[in-house]
N, CA, C and O atoms as a MOPAC input file, in Angstrom:
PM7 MOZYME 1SCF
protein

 N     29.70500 1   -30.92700 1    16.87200 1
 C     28.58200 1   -30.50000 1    16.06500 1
 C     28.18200 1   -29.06600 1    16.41600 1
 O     27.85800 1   -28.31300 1    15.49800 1
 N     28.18300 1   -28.63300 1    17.69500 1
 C     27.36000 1   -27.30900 1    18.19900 1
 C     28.70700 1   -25.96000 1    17.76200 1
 O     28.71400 1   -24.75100 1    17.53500 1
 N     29.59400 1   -26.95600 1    17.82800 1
 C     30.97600 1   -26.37000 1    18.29000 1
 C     31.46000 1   -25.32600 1    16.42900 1
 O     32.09200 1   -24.28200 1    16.26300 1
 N     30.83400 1   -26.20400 1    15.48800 1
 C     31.17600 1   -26.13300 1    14.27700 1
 C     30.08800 1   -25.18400 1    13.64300 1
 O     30.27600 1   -24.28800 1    12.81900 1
 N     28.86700 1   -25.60600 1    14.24200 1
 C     27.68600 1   -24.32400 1    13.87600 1
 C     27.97500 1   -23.32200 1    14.22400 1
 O     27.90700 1   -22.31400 1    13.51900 1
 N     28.37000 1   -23.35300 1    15.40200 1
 C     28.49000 1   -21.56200 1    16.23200 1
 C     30.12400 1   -20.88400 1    15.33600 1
 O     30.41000 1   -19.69800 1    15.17300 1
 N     31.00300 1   -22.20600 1    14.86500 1
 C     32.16800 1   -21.32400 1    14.43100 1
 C     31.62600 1   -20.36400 1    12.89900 1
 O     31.94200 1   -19.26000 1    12.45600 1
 N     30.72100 1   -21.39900 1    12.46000 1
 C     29.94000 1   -20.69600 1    10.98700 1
 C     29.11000 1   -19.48000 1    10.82500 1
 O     28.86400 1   -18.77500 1     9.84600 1
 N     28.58800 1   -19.41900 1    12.62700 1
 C     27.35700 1   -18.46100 1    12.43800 1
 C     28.42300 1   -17.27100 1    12.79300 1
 O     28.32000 1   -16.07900 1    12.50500 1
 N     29.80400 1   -18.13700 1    13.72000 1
 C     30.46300 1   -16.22100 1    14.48800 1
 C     31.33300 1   -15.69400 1    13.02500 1
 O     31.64500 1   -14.50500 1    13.07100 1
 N     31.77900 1   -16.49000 1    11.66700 1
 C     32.24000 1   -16.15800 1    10.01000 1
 C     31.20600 1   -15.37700 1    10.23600 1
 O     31.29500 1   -14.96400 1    11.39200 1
 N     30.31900 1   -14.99000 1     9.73600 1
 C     29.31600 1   -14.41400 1     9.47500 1
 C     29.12300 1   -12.63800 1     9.98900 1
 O     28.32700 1   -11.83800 1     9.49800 1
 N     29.95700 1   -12.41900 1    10.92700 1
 C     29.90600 1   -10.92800 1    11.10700 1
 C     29.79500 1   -11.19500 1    13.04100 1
 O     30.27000 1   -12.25000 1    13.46100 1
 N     29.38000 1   -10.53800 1    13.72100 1
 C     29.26600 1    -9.85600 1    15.04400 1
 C     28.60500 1   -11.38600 1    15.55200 1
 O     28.23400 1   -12.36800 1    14.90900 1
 N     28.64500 1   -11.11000 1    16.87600 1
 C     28.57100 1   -12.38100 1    17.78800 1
 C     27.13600 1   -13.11200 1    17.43800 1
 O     26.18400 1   -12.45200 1    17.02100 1
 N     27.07100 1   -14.42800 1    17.62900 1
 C     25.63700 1   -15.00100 1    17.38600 1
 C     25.13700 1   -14.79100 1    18.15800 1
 O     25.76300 1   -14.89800 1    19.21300 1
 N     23.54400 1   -14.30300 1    18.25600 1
 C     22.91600 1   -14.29800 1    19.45300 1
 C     21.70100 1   -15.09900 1    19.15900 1
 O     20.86400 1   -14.89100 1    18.28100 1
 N     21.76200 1   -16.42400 1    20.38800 1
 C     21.18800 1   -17.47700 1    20.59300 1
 C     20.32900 1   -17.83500 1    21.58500 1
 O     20.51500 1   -17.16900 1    22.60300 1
 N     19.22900 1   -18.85200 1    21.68900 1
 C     18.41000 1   -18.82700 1    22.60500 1
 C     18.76800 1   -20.43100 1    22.94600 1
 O     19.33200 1   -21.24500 1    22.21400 1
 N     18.30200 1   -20.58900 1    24.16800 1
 C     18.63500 1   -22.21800 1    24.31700 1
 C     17.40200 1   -22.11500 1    25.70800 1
 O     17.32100 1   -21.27800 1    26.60700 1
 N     16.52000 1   -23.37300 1    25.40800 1
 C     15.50800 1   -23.54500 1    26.11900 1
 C     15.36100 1   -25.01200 1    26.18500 1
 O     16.06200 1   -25.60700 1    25.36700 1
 N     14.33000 1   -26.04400 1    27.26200 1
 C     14.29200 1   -27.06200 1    27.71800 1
 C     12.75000 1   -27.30700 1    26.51800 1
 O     11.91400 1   -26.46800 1    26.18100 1
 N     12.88000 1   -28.94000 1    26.08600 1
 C     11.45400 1   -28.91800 1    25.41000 1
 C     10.76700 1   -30.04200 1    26.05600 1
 O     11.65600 1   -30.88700 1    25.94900 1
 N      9.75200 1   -30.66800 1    26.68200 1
 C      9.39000 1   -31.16900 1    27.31100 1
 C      8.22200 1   -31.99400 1    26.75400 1
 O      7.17700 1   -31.38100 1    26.53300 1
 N      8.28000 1   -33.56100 1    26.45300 1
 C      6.88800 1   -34.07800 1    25.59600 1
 C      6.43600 1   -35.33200 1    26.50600 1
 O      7.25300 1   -35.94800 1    27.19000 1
 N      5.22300 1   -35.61800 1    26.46200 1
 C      4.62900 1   -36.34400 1    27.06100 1
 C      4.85100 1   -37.80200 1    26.15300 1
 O      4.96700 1   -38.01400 1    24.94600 1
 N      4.85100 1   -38.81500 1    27.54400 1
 C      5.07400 1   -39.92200 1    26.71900 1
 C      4.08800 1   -40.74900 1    27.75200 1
 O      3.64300 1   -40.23900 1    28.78000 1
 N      3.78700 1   -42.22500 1    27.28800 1
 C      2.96900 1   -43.23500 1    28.03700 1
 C      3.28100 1   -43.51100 1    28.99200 1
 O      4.47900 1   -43.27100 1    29.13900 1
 N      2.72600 1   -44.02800 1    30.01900 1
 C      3.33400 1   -44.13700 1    31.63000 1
 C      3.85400 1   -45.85100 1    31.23800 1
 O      3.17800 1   -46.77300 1    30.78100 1
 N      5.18900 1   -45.81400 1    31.59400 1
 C      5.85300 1   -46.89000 1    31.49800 1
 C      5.62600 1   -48.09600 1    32.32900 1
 O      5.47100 1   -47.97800 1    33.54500 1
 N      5.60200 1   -49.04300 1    31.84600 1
 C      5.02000 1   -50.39100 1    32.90900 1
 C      5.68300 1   -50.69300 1    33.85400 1
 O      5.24100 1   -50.95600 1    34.97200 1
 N      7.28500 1   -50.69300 1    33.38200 1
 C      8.50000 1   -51.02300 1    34.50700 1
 C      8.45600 1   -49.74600 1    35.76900 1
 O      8.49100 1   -48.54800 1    35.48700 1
 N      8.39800 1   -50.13200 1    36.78300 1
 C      8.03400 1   -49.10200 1    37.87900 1
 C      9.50700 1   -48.59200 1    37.88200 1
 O      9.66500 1   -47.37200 1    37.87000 1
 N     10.47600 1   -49.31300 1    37.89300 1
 C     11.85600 1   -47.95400 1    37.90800 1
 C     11.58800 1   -46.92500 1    36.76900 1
 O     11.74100 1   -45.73900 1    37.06100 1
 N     11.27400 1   -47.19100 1    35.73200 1
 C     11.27500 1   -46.34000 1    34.60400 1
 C     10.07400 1   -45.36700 1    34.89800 1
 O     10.21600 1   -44.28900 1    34.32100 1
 N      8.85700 1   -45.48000 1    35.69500 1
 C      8.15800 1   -44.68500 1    35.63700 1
 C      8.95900 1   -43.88600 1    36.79900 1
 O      9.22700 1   -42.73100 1    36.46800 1
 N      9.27100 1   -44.15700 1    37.72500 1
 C     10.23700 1   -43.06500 1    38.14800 1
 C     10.63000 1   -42.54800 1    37.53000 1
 O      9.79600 1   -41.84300 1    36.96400 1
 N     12.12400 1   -42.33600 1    37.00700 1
 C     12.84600 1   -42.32800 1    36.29400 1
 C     11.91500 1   -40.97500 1    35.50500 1
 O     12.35900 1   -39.83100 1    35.59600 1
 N     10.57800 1   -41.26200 1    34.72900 1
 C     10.24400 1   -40.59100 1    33.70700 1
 C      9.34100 1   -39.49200 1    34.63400 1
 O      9.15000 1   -38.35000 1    34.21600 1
 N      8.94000 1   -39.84300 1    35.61300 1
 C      7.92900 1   -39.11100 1    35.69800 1
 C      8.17000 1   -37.41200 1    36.46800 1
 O      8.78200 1   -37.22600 1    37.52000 1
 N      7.71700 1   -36.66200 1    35.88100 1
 C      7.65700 1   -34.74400 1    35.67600 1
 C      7.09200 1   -34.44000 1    37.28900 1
 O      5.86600 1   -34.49700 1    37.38300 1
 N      7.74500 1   -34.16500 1    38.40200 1
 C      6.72300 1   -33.97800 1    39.05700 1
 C      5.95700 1   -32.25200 1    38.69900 1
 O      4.73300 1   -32.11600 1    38.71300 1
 N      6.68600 1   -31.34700 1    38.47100 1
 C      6.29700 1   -30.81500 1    37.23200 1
 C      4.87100 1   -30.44200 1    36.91900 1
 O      4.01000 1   -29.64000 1    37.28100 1
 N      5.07500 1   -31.53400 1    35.97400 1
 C      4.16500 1   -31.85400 1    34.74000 1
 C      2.64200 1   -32.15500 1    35.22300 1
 O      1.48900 1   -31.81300 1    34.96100 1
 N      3.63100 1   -33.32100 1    36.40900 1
 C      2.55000 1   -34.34200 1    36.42400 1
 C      2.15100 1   -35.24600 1    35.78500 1
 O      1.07000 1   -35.80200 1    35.98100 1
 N      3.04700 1   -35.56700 1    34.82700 1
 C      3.12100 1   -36.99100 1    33.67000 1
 C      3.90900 1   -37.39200 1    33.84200 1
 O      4.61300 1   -36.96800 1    34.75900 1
 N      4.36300 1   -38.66700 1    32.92600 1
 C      5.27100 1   -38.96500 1    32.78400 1
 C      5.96000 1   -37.81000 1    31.16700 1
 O      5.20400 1   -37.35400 1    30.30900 1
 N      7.42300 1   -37.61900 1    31.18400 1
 C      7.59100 1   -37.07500 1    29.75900 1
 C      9.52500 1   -37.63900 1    29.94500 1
 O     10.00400 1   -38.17400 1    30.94500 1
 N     10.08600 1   -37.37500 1    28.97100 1
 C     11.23600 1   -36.76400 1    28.40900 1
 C     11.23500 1   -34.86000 1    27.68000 1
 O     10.45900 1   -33.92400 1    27.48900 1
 N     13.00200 1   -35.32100 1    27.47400 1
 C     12.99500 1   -33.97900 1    27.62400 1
 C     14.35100 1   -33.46000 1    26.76400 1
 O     15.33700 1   -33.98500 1    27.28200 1
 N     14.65200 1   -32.78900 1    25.86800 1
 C     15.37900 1   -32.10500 1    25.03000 1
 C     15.90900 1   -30.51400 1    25.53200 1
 O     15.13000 1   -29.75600 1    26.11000 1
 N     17.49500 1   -30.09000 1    25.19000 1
 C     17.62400 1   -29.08800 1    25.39300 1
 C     17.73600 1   -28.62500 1    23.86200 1
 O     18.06400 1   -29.43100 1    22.99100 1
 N     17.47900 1   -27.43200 1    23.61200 1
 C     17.59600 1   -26.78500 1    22.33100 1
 C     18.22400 1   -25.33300 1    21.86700 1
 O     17.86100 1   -24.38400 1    22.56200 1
 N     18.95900 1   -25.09700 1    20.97700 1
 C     19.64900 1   -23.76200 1    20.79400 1
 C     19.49800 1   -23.57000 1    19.10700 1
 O     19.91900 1   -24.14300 1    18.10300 1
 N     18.43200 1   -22.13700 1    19.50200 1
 C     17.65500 1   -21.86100 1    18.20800 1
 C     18.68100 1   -20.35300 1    18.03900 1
 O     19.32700 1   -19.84900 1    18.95800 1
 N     18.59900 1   -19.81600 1    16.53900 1
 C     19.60100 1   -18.76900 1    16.26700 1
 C     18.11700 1   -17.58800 1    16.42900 1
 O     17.00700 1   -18.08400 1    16.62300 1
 N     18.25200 1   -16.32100 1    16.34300 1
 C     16.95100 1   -15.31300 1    16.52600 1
 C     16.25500 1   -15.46000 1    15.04100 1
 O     15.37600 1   -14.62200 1    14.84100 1
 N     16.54200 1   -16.54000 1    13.78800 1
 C     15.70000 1   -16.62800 1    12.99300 1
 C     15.51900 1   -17.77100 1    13.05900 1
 O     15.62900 1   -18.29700 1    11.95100 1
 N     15.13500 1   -18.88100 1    14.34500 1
 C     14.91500 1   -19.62400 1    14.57900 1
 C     14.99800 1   -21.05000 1    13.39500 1
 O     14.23600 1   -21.84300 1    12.84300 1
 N     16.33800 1   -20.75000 1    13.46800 1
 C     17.55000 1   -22.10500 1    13.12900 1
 C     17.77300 1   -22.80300 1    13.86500 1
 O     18.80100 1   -22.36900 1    14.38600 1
 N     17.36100 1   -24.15900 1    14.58600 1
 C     17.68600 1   -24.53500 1    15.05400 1
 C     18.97700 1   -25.07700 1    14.90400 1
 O     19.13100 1   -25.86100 1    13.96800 1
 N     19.98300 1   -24.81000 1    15.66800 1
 C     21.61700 1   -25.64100 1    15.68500 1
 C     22.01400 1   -26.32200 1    16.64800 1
 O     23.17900 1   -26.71900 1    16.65300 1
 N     21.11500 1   -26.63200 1    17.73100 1
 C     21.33200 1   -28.22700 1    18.81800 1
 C     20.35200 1   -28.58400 1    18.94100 1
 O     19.40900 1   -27.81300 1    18.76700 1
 N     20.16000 1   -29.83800 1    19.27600 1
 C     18.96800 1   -30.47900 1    20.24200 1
 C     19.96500 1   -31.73600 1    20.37900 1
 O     20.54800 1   -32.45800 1    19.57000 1
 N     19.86000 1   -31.62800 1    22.29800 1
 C     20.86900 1   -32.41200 1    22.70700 1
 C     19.94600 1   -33.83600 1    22.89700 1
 O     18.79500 1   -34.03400 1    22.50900 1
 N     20.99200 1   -34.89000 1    23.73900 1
 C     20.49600 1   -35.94100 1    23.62900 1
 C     19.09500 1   -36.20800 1    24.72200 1
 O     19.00600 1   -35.33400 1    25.58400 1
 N     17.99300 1   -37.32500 1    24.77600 1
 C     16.90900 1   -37.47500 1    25.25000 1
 C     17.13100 1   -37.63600 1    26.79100 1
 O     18.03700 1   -38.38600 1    27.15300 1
 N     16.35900 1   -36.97700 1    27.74000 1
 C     16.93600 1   -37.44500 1    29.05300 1
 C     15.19200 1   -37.50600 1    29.98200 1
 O     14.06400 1   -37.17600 1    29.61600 1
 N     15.73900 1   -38.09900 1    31.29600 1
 C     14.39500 1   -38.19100 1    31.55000 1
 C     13.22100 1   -36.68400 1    32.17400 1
 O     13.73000 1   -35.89000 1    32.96700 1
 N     12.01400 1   -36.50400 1    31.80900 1
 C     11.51700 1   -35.28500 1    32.64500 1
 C     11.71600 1   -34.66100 1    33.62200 1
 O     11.24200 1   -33.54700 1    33.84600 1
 N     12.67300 1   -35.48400 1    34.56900 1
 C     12.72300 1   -34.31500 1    35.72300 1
 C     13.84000 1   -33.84400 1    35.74600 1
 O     14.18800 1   -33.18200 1    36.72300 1
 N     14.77700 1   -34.08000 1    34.57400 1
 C     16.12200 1   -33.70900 1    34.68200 1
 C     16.05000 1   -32.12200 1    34.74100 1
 O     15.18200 1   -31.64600 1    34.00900 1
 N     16.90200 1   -31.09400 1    35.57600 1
 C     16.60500 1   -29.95200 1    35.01100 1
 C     17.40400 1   -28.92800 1    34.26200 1
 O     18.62000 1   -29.10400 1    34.18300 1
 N     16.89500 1   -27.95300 1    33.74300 1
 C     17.52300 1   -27.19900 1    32.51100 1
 C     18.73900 1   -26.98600 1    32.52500 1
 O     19.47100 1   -27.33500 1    31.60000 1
 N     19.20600 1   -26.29400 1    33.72700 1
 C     20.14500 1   -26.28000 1    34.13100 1
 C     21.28800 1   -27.40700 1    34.09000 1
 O     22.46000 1   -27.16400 1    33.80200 1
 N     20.96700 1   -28.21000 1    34.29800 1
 C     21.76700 1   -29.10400 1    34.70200 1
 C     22.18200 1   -30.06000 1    32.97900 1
 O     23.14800 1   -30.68500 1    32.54200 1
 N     21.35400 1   -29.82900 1    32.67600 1
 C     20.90100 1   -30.50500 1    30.96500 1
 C     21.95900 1   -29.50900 1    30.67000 1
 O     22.88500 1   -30.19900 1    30.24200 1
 N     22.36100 1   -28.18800 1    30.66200 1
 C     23.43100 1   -27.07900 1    29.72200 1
 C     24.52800 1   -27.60000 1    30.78700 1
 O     25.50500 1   -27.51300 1    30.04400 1
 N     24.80000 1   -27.84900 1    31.41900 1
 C     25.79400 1   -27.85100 1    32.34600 1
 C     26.44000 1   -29.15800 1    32.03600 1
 O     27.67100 1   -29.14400 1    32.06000 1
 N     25.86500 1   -30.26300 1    31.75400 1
 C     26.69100 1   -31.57700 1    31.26300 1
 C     26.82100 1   -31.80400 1    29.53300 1
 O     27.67400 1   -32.40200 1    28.87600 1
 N     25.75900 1   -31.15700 1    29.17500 1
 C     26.07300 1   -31.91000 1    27.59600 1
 C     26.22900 1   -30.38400 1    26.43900 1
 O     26.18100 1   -30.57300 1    25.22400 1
 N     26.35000 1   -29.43000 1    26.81800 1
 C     26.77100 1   -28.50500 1    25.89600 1
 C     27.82400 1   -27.64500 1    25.99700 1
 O     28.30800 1   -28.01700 1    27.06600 1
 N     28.66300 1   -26.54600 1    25.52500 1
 C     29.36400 1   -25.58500 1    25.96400 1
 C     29.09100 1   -24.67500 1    24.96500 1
 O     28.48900 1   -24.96300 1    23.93000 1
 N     29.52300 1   -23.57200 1    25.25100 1
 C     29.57000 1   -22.36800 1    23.86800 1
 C     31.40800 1   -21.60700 1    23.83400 1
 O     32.05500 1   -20.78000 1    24.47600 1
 N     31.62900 1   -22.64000 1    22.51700 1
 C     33.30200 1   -21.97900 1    22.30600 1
 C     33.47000 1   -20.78600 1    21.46400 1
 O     34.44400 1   -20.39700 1    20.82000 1
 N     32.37900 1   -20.33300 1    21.60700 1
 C     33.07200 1   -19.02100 1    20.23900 1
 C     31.79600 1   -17.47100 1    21.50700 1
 O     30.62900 1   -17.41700 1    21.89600 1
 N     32.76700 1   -16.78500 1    21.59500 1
 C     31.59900 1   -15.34000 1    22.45400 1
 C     30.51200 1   -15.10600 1    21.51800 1
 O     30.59100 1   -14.65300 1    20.37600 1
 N     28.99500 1   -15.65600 1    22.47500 1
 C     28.33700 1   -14.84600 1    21.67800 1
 C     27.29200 1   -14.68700 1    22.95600 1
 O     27.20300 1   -15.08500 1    24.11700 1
 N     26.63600 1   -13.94900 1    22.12500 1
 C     25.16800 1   -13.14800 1    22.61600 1
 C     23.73900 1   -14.69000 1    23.60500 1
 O     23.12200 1   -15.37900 1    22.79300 1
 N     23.51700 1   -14.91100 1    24.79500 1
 C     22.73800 1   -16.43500 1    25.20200 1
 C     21.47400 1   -15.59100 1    26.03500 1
 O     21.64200 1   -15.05100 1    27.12900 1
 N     19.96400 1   -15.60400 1    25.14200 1
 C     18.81500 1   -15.94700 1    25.63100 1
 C     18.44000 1   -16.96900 1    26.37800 1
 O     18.41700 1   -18.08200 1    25.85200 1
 N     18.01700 1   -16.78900 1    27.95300 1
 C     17.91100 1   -17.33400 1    28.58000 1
 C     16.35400 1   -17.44400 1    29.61900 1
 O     15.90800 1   -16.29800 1    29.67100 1
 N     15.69200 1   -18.14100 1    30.19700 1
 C     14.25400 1   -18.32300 1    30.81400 1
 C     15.31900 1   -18.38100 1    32.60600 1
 O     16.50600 1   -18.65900 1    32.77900 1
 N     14.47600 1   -18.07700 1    33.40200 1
 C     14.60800 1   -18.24400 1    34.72800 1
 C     15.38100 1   -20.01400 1    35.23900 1
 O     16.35500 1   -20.12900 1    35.98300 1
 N     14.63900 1   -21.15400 1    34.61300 1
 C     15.27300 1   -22.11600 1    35.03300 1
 C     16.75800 1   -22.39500 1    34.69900 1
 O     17.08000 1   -23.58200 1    34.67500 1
 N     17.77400 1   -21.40300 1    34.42100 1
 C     18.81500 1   -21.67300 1    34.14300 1
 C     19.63600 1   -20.56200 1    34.66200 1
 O     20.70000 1   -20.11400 1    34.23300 1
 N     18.81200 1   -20.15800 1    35.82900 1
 C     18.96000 1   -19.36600 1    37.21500 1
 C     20.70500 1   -19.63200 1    37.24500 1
 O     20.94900 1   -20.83900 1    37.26000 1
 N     21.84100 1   -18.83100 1    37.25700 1
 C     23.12800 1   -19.23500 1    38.01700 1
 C     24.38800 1   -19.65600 1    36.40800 1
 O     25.59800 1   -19.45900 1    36.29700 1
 N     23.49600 1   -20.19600 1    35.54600 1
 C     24.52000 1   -20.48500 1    34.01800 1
 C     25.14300 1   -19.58000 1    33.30500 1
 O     24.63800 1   -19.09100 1    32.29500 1
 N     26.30600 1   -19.26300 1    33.75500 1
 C     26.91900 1   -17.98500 1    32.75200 1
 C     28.42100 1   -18.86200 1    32.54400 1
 O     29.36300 1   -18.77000 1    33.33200 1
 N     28.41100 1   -19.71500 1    31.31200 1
 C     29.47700 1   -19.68500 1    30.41800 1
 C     30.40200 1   -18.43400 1    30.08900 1
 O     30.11400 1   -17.35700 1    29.56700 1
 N     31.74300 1   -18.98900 1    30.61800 1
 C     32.71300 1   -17.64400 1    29.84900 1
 C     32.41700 1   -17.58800 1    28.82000 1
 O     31.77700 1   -18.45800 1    28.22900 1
 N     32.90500 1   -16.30800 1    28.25000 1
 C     33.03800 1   -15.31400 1    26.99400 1
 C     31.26200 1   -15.28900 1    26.30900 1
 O     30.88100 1   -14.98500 1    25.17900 1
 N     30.37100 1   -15.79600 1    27.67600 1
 C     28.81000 1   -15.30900 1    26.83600 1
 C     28.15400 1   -14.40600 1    27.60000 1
 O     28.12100 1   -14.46400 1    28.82900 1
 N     27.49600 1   -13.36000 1    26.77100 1
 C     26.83900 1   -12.36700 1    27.76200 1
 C     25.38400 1   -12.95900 1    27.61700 1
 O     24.89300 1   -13.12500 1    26.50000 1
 N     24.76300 1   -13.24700 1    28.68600 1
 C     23.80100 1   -13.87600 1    29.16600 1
 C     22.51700 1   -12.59300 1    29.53400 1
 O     22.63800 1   -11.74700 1    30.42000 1
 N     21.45600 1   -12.72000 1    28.71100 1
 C     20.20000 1   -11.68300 1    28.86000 1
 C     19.18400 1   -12.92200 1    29.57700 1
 O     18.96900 1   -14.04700 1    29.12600 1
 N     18.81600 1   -12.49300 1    30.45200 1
 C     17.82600 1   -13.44800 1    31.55300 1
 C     16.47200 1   -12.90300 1    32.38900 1
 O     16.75300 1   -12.65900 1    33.56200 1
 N     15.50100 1   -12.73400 1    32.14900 1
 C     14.84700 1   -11.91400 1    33.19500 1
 C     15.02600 1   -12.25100 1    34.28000 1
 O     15.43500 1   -13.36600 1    34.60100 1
 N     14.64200 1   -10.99300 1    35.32400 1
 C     14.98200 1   -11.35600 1    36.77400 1
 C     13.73700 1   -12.14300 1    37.38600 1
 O     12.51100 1   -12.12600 1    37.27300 1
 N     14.90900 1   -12.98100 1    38.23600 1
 C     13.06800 1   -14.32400 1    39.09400 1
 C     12.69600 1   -13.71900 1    39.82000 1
 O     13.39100 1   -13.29900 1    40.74500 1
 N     11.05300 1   -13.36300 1    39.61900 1
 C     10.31500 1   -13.28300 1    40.76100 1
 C     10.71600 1   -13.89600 1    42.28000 1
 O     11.29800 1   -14.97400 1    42.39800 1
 N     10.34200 1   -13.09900 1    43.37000 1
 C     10.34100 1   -13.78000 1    44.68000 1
 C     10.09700 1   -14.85300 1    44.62400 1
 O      9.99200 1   -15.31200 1    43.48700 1
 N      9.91800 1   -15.64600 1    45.61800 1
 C      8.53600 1   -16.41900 1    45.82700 1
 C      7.45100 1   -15.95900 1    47.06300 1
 O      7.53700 1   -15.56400 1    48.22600 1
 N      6.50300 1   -16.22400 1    46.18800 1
 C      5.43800 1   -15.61300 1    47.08600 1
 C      4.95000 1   -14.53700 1    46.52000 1
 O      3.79500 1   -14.17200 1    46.74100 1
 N      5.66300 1   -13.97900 1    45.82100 1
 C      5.18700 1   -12.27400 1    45.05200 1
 C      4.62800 1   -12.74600 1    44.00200 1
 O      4.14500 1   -11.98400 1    43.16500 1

């Protein structure tokens, strides 16, 4: 599916340049105590789930991967369930600190210290 969008958007002229970010929603605190594990953000501080997403810069969305639990992290969410097969252009937030897919040039701000 991701694989077939990105081949449509790179037809289209010069590399796609894409953003992919974590979306994070609050849900009810679950009764089964494994599951409130399982769900709960320490984070947040709720319980939630959690979506990865890859929007085009006119905010097209062309993924939202499958549901996983809140504390899963961003990183790790691009690292098992997506790839990018065609070179293009990847907007990126700090929690995905270390993710550089071949053939993508990756724009990221730099992380603050800690402590600064």
């Amino acid at each position: 599916e991701l694989a077939e969008r990105l081949a449509e958007l790179s037809k289209e002229g010069d590399k796609p340049v894409l953003l992919h970010d974590g979306t994070e929603r609050e849900i009810p605190r679950p009764a089964d105590r494994d599951m409130q594990k399982e769900r709960y953000s320490g984070k947040k501080k709720r319980h939630t789930v959690k979506n990865a997403v890859i929007v085009t810069m006119a905010c097209l969305v062309i993924f939202v991967s499958q549901t996983v639990s809140g504390k899963t992290h961003d990183k790790k969410m691009a690292d098992t369930m997506y790839s990018f097969p065609v070179p293009c252009t990847l907007y990126q937030d700090t929690g995905y600190q270390g993710y550089e897919p071949e053939g993508v040039e990756i724009i990221q701000p730099v992380k603050k210290p800690k402590g600064k």
